[in-house]
Each structure stands twice: as structure tokens, then as C-alpha cells.
ZADO-1210 file (C-alpha; in nm, 4 decimals, padded with zeros to 6 digits):
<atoms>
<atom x="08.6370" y="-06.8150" z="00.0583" code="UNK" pos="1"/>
<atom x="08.7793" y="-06.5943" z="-00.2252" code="UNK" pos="2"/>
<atom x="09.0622" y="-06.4880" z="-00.2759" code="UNK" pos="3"/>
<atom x="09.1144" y="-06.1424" z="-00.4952" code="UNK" pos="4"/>
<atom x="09.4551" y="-05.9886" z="-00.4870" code="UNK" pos="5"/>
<atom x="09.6260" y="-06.1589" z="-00.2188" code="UNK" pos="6"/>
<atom x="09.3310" y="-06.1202" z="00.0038" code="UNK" pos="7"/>
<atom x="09.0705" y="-06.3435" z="00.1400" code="UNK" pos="8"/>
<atom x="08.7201" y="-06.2119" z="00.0753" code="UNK" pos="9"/>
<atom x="08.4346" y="-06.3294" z="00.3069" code="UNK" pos="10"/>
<atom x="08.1142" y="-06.3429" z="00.0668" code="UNK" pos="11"/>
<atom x="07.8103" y="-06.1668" z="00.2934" code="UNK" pos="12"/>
<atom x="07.6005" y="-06.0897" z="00.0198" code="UNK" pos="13"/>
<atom x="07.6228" y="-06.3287" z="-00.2878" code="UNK" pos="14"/>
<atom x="07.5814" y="-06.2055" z="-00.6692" code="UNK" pos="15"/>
<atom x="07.2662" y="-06.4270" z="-00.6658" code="UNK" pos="16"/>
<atom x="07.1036" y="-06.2807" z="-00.3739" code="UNK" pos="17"/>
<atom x="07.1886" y="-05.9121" z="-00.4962" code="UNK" pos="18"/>
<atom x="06.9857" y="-06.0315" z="-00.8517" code="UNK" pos="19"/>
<atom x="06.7075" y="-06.1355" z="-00.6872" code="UNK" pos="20"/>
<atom x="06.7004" y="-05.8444" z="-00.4105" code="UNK" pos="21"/>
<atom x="06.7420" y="-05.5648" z="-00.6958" code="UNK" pos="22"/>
<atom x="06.3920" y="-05.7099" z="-00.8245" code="UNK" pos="23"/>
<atom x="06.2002" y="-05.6957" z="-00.5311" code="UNK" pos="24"/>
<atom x="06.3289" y="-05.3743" z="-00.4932" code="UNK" pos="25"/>
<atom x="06.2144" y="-05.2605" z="-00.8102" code="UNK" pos="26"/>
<atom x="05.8661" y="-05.3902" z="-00.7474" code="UNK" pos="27"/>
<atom x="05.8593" y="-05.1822" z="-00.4343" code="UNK" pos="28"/>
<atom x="05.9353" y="-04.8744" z="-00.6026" code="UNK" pos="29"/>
<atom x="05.6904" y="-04.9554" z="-00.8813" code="UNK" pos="30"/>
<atom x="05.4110" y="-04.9917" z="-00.6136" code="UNK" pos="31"/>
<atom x="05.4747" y="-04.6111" z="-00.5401" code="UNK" pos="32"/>
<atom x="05.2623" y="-04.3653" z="-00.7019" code="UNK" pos="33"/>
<atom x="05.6062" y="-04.1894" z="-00.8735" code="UNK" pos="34"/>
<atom x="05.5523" y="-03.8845" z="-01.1217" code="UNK" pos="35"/>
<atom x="05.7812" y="-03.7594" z="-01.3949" code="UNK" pos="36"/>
<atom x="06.1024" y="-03.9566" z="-01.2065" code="UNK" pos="37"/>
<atom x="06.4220" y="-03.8693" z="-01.2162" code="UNK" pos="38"/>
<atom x="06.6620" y="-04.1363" z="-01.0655" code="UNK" pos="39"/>
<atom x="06.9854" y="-04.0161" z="-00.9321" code="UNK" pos="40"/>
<atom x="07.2969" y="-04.2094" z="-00.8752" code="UNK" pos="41"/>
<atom x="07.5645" y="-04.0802" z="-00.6263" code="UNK" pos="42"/>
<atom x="07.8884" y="-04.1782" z="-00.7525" code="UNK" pos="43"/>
<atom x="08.1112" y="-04.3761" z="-00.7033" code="UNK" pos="44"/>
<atom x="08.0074" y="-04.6365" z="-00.4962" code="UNK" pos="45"/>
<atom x="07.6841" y="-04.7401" z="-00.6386" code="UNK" pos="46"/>
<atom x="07.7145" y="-04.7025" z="-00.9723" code="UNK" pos="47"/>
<atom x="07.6864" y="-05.1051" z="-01.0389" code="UNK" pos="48"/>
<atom x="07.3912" y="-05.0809" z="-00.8028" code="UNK" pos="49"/>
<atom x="07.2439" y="-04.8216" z="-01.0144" code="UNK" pos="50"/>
<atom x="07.2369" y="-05.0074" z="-01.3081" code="UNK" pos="51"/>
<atom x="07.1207" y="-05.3738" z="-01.1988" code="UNK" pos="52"/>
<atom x="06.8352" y="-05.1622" z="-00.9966" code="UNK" pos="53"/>
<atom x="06.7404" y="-04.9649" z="-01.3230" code="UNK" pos="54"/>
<atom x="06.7293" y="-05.2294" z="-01.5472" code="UNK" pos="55"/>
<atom x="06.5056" y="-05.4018" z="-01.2993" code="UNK" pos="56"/>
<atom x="06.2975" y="-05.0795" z="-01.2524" code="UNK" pos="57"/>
<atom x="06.2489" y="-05.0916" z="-01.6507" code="UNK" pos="58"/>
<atom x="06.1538" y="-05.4600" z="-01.6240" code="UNK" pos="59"/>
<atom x="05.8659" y="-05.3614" z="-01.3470" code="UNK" pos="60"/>
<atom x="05.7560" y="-05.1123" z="-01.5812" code="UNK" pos="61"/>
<atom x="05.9104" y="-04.8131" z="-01.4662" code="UNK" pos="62"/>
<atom x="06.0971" y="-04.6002" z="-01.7022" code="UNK" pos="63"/>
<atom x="06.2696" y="-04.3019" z="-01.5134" code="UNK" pos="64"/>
<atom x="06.5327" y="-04.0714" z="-01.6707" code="UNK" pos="65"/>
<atom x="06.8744" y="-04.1504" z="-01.4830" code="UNK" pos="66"/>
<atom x="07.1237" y="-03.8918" z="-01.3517" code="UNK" pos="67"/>
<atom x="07.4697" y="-03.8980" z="-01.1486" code="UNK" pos="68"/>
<atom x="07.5562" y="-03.7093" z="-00.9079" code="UNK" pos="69"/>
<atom x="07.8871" y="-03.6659" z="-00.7192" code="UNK" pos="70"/>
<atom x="07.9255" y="-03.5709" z="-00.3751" code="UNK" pos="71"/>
<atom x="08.2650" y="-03.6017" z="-00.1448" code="UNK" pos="72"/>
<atom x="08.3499" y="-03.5290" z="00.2008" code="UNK" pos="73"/>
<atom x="08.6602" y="-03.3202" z="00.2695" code="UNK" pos="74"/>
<atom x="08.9163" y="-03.6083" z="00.1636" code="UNK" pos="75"/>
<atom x="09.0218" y="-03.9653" z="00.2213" code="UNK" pos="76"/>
<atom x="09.1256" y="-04.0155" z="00.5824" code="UNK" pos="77"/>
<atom x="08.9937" y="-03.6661" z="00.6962" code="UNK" pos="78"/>
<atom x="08.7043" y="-03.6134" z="00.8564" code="UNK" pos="79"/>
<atom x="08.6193" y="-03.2109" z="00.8495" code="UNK" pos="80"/>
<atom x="08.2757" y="-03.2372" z="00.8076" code="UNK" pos="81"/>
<atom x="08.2517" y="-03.0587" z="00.4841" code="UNK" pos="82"/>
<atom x="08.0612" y="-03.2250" z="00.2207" code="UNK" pos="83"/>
<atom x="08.0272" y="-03.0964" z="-00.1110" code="UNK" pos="84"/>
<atom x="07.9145" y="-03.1093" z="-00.4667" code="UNK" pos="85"/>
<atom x="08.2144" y="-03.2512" z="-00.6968" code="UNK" pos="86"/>
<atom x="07.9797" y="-03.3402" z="-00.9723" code="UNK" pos="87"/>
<atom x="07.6659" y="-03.2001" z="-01.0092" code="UNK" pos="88"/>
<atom x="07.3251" y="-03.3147" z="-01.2123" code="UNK" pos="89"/>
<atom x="07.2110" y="-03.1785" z="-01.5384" code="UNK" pos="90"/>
<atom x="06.8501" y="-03.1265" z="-01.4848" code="UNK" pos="91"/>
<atom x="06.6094" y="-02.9250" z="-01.3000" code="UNK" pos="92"/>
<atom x="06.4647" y="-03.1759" z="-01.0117" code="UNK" pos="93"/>
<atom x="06.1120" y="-02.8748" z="-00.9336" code="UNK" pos="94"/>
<atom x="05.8243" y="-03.0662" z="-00.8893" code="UNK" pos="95"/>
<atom x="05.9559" y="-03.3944" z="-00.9778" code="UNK" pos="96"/>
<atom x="05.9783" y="-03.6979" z="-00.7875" code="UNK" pos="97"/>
<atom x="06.3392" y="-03.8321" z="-00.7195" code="UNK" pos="98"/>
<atom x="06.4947" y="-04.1257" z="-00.6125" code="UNK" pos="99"/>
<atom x="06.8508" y="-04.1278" z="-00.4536" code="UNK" pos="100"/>
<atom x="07.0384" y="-04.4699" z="-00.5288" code="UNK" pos="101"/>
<atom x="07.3531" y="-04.5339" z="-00.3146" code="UNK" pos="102"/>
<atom x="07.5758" y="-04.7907" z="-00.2215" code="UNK" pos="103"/>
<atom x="07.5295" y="-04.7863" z="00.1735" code="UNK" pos="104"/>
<atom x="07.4064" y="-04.5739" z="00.4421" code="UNK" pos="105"/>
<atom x="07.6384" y="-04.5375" z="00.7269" code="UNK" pos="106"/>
<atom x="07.6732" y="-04.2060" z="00.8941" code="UNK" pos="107"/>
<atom x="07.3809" y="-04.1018" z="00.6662" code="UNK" pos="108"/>
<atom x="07.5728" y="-03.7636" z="00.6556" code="UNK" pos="109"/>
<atom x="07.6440" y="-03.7449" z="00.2655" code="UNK" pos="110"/>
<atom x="07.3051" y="-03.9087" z="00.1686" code="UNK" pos="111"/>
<atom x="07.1206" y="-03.6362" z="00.3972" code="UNK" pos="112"/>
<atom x="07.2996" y="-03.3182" z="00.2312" code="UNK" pos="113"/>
<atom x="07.1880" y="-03.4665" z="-00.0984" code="UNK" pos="114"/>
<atom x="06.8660" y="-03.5543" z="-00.0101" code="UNK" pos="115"/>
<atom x="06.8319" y="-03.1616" z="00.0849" code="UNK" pos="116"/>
<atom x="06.9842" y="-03.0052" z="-00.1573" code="UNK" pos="117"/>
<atom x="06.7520" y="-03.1596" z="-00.3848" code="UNK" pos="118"/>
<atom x="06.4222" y="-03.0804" z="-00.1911" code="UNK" pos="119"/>
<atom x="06.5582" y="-02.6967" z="-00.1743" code="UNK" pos="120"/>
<atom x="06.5607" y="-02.6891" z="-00.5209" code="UNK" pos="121"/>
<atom x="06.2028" y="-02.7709" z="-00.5494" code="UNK" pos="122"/>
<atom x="06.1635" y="-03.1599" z="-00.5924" code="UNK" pos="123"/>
<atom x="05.8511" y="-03.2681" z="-00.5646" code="UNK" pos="124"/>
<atom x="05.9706" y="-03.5917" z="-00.3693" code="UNK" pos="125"/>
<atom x="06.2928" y="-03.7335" z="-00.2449" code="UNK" pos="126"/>
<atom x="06.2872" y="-04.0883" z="-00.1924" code="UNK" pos="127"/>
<atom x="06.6199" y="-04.3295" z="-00.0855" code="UNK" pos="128"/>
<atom x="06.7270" y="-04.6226" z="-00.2208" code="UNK" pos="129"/>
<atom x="06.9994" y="-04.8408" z="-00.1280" code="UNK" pos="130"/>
<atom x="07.2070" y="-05.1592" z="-00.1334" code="UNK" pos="131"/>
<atom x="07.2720" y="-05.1402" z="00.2394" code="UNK" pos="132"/>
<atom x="07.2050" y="-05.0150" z="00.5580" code="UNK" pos="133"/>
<atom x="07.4528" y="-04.9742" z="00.8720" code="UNK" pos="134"/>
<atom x="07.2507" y="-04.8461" z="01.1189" code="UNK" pos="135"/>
<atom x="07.5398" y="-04.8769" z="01.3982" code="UNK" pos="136"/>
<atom x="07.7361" y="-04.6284" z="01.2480" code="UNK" pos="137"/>
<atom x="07.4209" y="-04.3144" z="01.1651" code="UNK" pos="138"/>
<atom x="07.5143" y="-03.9772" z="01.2934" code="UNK" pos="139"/>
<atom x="07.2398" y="-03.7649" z="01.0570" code="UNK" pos="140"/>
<atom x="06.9398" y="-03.7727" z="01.0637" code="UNK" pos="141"/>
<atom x="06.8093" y="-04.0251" z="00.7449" code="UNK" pos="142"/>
<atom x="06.6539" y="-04.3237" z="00.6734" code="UNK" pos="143"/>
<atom x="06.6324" y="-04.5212" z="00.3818" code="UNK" pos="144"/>
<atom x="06.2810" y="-04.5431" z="00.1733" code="UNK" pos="145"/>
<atom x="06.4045" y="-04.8823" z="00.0413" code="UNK" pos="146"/>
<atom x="06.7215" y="-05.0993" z="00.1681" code="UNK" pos="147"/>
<atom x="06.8602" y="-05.4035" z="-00.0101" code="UNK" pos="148"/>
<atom x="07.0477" y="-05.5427" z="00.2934" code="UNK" pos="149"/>
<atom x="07.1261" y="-05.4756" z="00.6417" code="UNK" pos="150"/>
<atom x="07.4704" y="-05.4577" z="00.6875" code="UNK" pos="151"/>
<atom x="07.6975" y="-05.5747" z="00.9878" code="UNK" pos="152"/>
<atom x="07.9069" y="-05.3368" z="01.1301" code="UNK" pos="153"/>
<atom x="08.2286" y="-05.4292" z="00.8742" code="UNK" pos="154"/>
<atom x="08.4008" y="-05.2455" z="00.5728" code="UNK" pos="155"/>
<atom x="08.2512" y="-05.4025" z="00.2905" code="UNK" pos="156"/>
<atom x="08.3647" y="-05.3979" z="-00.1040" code="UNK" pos="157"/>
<atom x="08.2296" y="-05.5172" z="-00.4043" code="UNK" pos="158"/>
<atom x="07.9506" y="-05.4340" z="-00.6446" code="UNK" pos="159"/>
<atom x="08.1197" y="-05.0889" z="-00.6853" code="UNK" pos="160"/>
<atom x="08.2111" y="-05.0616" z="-00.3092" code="UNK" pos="161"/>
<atom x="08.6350" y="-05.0353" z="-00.2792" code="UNK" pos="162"/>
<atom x="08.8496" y="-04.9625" z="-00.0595" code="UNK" pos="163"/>
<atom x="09.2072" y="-04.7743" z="-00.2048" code="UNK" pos="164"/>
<atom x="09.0005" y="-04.8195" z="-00.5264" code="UNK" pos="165"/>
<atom x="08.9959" y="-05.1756" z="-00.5102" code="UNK" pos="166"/>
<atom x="08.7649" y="-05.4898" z="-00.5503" code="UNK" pos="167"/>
<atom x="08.4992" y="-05.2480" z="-00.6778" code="UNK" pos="168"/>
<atom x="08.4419" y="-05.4711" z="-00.9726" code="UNK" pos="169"/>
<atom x="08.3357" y="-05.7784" z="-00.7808" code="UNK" pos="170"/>
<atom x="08.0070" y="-05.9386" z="-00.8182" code="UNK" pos="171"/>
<atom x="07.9242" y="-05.9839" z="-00.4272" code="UNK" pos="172"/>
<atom x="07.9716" y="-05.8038" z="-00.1015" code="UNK" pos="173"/>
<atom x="08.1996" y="-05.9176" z="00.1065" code="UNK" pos="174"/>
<atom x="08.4309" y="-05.8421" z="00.4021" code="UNK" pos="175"/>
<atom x="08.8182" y="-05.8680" z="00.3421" code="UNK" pos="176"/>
<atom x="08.8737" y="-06.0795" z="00.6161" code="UNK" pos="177"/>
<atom x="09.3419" y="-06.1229" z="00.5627" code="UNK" pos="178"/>
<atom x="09.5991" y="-06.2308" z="00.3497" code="UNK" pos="179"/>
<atom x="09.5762" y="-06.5319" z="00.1575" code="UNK" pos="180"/>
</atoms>
């Protein structure tokens, strides 16, 4: 078992595993009958997601432009409900087709109020990608297009996921499990 920064890590998901799950997602997506795509990456969490799955979209033959988008809820350790838009994109999304990439879906609240804002401004499509899904813990109504991993019902970090803005740069998902 690891050990990063005084803390045992529990591997669930190895770097390996992620490689080879990033292509078959990319195949997936290429299958899809996508026009004039526009990926968009909600920061922070999956931006190392984002670019493995990219690269491996542009390897399947799919050449989107890329985006990043920022969205928070009201603050760490509060839970008001409020989500909003801390970084916004660039282009116009109207009659495009979009892909979401994010980290995990848990309460499904943040990736829902992005997911609409985006068809309100006219997308054409709205499809979501990401590296795992906790369904135990979904409170809105969403559901991934495409899903890396099913996760257990554990905080996870790595491969961009932190927690206090750690472990973020580690090349698996894992579960801090204690102290070394």
C-alpha cells in the first residue's frame, strides 16, 4: 500500500487500468454521431482526466475543441445549496454538441446545473463523461452518458481528485485509508 505524505493510500483504481479505461472510453464517444464538439472540462477535479481522455479522443479520431469551465458550491464545509459559475467558458455552445468531462458524480447536483445551463444556452447536445460514478450518494437528477468506474461509497483522491488540495497529482485512485 502507498504511502504519500504520512498517509497510507489504498490503490482502487490503478494508473494502468485508468490508461486502458480512458481508451475504451474514447472509442465509445467516437461511436456517437458528434457534430462540431466542444468538450468541456469542469475544473478542478478532472482536469488530469480531461487530458488522458482527450488525447485518447484524438487517437480514436476525434478532434473536438476543449474548454474549462469552473463551477463551485457555496464553500468548503458548507452546504447552502448554491452553486455557481466561478469560471465561465469562452465560446458560444448553440447548436453544438457538448461533452461534460468530470472527475466523479456523486450528488450529481453540480454536474446537473452545468449540464443545464449549457442546454439553455442553445447546445445542440449535452452529453456526460466521467471517471466515476457514486451512485449511493445522487440527490439530482443525472446520469452519466459514459462512466470510467463505479465507485464505492469512499472519499477518493488522485488523478486530480484532493482532498485540502492534496494527493491530486497521483497517478491512481485510491482511498486514504490512516497514518503510516
Amino acid at each position: 500500500m502507498p504511502v504519500v505524505r504520512g498517509k497510507q493510500i489504498e490503490v482502487l483504481y490503478s494508473a494502468s487500468a485508468i490508461a486502458q479505461r480512458n481508451l475504451e472510453l474514447a472509442k465509445e464517444i467516437a461511436a456517437r454521431d458528434y457534430h462540431d464538439l466542444l468538450v468541456i472540462s469542469v475544473l478542478k477535479g478532472s482536469f488530469i482526466f480531461a487530458a488522458d481522455l482527450i488525447r485518447a479522443m484524438h487517437d480514436a479520431g476525434i478532434s473536438p475543441e476543449v474548454e474549462f469551465i469552473m463551477i463551485s458550491s457555496y464553500g468548503a464545509g458548507q452546504t447552502s445549496g448554491e452553486i455557481r459559475v466561478l469560471r465561465d467558458i469562452d465560446n458560444a455552445v448553440a447548436g453544438r454538441d457538448l461533452i461534460l468531462i468530470d472527475d466523479i458524480l456523486e450528488s450529481g447536483k453540480t454536474l446537473k446545473y452545468t449540464r443545464d445551463l449549457m442546454l439553455s444556452r442553445g447546445a445542440r447536445s449535452v452529453s456526460v463523461v466521467v471517471l466515476l460514478d457514486k451512485h449511493s450518494r445522487r440527490q439530482a437528477a443525472v446520469e452519466a452518458d459514459f462512466v470510467g468506474f463505479e465507485c464505492p461509497d469512499h472519499f477518493v483522491v488522485g488523478y486530480g481528485m484532493d482532498v485540502a488540495h492534496a494527493f491530486r497529482e497521483l497517478p491512481f485512485v485510491g482511498i486514504v485509508t490512516g497514518d503510516a
